[in-house]
N, C-alpha and C positions, 0 to 999 in steps of 0.2 A: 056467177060462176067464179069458183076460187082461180087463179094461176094457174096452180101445180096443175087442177082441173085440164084448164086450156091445153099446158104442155101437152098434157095425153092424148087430148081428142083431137090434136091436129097433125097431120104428117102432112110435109113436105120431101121432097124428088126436083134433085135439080140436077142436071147431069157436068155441071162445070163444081170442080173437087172443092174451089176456096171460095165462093158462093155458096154452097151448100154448107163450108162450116163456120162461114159465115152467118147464115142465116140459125145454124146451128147454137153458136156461141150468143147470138141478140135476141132467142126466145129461151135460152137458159139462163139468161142474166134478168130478164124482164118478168120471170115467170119464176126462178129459183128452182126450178127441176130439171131432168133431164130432156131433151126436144127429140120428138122424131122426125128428123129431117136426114134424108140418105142420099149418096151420091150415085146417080145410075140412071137409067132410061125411063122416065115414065109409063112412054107409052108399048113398051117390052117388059114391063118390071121386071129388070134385069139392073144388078149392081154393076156397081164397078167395072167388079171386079169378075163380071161374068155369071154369077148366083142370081138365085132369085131374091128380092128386095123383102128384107126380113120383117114383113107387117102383115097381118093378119087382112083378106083382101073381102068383108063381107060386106063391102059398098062405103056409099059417102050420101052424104047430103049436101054437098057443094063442093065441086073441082074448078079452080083457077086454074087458066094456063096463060100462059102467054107467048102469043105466036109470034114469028112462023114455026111452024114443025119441022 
């Protein structure tokens, strides 16, 4: 699978603002495209900023979490 590939097919949701653009800026640099990784509630999908978390929601093939919740 190309890079740019992976950027796409992967989103991350981390709800702490500079870990998420963190993680942001180290699969944009590693992959050369844009990342989806958003800052907000996973298990709300809820941004931030109060919105709904701007991804298309028609499942996954594997979720990592890392607890506690």
């Amino acid at each position: 699978m190309a890079p740019a590939e992976v950027a796409r097919s992967v989103v991350g949701i981390d709800k702490d603002r500079y870990l998420a653009a963190l993680a942001r800026a180290h699969v944009g640099l590693v992959t050369m495209a844009p990342a989806r990784v958003y800052c907000g509630d996973a298990l709300a999908w809820q941004a931030e900023d109060g919105g709904p978390i701007a991804c298309e929601q028609g499942g996954f093939d594997v979720v990592l979490a890392n607890p506690p919740f």
